[in-house]
Structures are given as C-alpha cells and as structure tokens.
N, C-alpha and C positions, 0 to 999 in steps of 0.2 A: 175461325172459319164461319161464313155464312151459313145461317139457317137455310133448310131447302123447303118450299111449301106444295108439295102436289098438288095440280093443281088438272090435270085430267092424266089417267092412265087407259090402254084402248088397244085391245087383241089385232095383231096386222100380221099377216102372214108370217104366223106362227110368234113371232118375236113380239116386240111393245113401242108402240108411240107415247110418250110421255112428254108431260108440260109441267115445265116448274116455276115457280117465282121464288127469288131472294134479293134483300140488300148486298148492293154492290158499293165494295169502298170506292173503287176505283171512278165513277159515275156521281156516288153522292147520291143516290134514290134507289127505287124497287125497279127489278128487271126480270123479264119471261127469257127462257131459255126451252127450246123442244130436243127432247132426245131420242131417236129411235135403236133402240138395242136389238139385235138379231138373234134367234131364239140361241145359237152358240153363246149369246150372253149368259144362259144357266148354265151352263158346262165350265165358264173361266175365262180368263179375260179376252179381248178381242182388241184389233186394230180400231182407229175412231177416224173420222174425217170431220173438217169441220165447215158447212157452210155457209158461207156471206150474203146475203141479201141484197137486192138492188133498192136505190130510190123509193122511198115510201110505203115499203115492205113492213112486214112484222115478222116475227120467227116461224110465224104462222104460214106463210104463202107458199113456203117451198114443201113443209109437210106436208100442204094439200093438192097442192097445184103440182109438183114436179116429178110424183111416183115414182120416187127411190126407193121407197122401201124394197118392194120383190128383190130386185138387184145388192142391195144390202143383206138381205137374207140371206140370199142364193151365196154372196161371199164373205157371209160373218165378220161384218163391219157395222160399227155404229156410228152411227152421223149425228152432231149434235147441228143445232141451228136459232145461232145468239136473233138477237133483237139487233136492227139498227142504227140505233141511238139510246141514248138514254130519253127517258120517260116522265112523265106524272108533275103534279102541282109545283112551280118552281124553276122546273124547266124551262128555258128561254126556248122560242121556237122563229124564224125567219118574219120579221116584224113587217112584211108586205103579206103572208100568208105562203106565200109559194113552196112549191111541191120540193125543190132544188137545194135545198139547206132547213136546217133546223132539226125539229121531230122529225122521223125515219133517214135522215140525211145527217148520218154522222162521221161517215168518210171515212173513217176509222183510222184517224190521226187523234194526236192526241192538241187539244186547242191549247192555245199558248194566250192569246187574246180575250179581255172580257168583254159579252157575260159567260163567252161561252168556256172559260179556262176551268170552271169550278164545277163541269158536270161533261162535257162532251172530249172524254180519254177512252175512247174505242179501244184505239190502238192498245193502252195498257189492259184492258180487259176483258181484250182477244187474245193476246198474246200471254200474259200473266196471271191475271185475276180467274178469267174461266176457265183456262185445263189443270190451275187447282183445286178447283171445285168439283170438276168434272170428276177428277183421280181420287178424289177423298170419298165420293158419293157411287159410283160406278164401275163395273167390273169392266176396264178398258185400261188398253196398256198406251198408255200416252210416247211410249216410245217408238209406237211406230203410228204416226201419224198423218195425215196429210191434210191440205186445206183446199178449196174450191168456193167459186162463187159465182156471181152476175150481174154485170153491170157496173154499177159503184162497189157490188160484192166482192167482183171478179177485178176491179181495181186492188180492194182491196186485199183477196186473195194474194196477186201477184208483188205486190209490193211485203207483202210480210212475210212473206215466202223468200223475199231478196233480202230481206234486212236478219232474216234467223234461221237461215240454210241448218244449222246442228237440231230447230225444230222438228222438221216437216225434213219426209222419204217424198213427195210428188206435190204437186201444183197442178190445176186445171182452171180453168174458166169459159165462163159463154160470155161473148159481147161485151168484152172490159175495156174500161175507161183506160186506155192505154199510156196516155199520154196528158193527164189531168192539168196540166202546169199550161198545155197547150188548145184547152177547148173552155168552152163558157161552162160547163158544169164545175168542172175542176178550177177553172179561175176564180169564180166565187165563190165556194168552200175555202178553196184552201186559200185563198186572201181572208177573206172573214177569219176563219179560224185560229191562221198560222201567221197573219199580219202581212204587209205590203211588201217584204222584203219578198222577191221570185225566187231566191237564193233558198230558201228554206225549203222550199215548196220540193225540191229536188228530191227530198230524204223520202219523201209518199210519191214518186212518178216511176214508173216502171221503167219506160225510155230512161230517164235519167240515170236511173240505178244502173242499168245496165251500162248506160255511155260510162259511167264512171268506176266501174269493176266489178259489180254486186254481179252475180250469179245465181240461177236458179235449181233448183231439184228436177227432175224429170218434169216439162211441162205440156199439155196437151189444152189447145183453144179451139174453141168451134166458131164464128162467125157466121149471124146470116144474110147472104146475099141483098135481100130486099127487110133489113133492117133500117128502118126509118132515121135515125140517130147516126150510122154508120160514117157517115163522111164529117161530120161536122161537131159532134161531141168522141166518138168510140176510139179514131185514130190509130185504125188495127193496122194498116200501111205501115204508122212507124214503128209497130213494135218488128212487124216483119223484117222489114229494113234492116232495123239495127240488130235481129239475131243475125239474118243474113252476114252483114259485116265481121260478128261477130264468128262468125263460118261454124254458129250453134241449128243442132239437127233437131230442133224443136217442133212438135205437131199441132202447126197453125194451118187452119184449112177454114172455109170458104162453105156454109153450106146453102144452094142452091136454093134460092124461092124461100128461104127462113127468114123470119122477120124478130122481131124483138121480145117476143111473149113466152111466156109458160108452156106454150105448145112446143116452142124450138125446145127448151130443157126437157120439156118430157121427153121427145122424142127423142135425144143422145143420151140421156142423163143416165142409161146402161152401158152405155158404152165407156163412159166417164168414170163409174166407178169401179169398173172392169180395170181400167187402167189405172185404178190410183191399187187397186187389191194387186196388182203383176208386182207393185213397191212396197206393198202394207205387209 
C-alpha cells in the first residue's frame, strides 16, 4: 500500500479539507489527491463521492472553485478529488503544447499506445488503485459510493459509472463529453491514446455504452444553455436521444444562460450532492 504524505490539512465547516501526495503504481509517478471529510467523519464512517476534473484541471480547482463543501457537511459525505492525469519528470505531455491532451488531459482510459501506455491508466486508478487507498487511510464506507464530474470529468464520470454499475449507488455531471468518439476533443485523446482503431474507442463513450447495453445508476446532468463548447465538443443531444430511446427516466436538463465555468458548478453543485446523499 502507498505511503500517504499530508500535504495541507484546513478547518471547513466544521469537517476537514485535505491534500495528500503518494506514489501510484498504477501511473508510474507521484500524484495529489484532495479529500474533504464532513465533521460526521469523527463519529464513523460516511458515504464518499468521487470527483472528476475537466481539461487542465488539478484536484485543486474543484476544492476551491466549486463550494461543495457546506452541502457535504450539511449530508455527511466525503468527496475525494483525484488529479487528472498523471504528473512530474518523465511524463510525456501533448508534443504541440496544447491544452486538449497530455498533462491535465488524461481522459481516464487507460492508454494502450506509446509513450503514453507506461504512465496515462486513469482509468485503473480511478477505479482500483484510489478507493483502495482511500479505504485503508479514511473513515468512509466505500460501499456506498457515487461518482461525479465535468466536462472530460463528467465524461469521465459517466462512462465508469457504465462499465462498474456494482461500484457506484448514483452518477452525475455538468457539461460531459458525451459522445467522445464523435467530437474533436474526444477524437484526439482517444485516437492518441487507444490507437486508430474507432472500434476501441466505444468502451470510454457514454452514447456508445449505452447503444450497446451498459446501463447507468441513478443519473442526474445539468447542461448550460449558453456553454460555448455545447454543440460541437459536449454532444449532450446525443446522450438525450439515446436515453429517450432507451424510454430511461434520467434528469438531463438544460440550464438557462449557464455557460461552461465554475460558476455554473457552484451554483447546482448543492443540488447535485443532495441527489447523490437521496442514494448514498
């Protein structure tokens, strides 16, 4: 089991915001991980949520930027909030500079193609590697879980949410890459990543999971209206669509004059973990 190294601890409505660093097998380098516990964490264990990061994020942005905490309090849930991608000296990063792959852009698949096969397995270290770490070091009962995210997060949310239904009690997201296989974000990760075959690509696409039988946990999406990204990377039409077909009674909604930012997550992001605690 990894060592854990504190790395800031920090009084928040009543409960604890914490920062930790450890080596990760699963990556091959050092990685930051934030976890905030609700003061119910001194009394015994609690539900945990865990969530995703968009594009060029740290584990940092959603601590500061998204004010979950109170709402976590108020429902004695702890949220941890991975890094995403892997990190530090070694790490290949997108050989043009760009914001869209490499560092913070790790899509959370697991890469099958070099350079990136030897360091960029999100996927196993979201799913495996971090909630046994989480379980070994934290009073949280990993069996009642859920996951959430935004953007590439909330891609990713959605997609591991379909591949380990027996994980995760609910599923949420803001503004996910719905449809990765089908927008330039998603076409260049996951061709870099996962190689030229589109065929692969299917196993990381929400839309696709679905077309092909995957099934989700309770899911709730927010969308905003005047999100810049919306038509032409997020492809929130086709996940609608295909619950529709699917004649699933999922709460995807539309929210009015919101755009892409920290400000739209602040502003639901109670309402979001209200609805992951009605399943935790």
């Amino acid at each position: 089991m990894s060592a854990l190294e504190k790395v800031s601890d920090v009084r928040c409505f009543e409960g604890r915001q914490l920062r930790y660093k450890h080596t990760s097998a699963s990556l091959d380098c050092d990685m930051h991980f934030s976890i905030y516990l609700p003061p119910q964490a001194e009394q015994g264990s609690v539900p945990l949520l865990y969530w995703l990061s968009g594009l060029t994020c740290t584990d940092e942005n959603f601590v500061t930027k998204a004010g979950a905490q109170q709402a976590a309090a108020e429902h004695g849930i702890a949220i941890v909030a991975p890094d995403t991608s892997p990190r530090g000296e070694g790490v290949p990063d997108d050989p043009d500079g760009a914001y869209d792959f490499g560092l913070g852009a790790g899509f959370y698949v697991n890469a099958t193609e070099a350079p990136w096969s030897q360091h960029y397995r999100m996927y196993d270290y979201i799913v495996d590697e971090l909630p046994t770490l989480i379980a070994e070091y934290f009073p949280v009962d990993v069996a009642r879980s859920g996951i959430f995210g935004h953007s590439m997060g909330g891609h990713g949310a959605l997609t591991i949410a379909l591949k380990n239904p027996e994980k995760y009690r609910s599923v949420s997201a803001f503004a996910p890459i719905c449809a990765p296989s089908e927008c330039p974000w998603g076409e260049k990760a996951l061709g870099r990543y996962l190689g030229e075959d589109r065929a692969s690509w299917r196993a990381h696409d929400a839309v696709a999971l679905l077309e092909e039988g995957a099934r989700l946990a309770p899911l709730k999406v927010d969308q905003g209206s005047a999100d810049g990204f919306l038509e032409e990377q997020l492809k929130t039409e086709r996940l609608i669509e295909t619950l529709n077909k699917l004649g699933d009674k999922a709460d995807v909604r539309y929210r009015e004059g919101y755009d892409h930012s920290y400000f739209f997550i602040a502003t639901f992001i109670a309402e979001h973990i209200a609805f992951h605690a009605g399943h935790l």
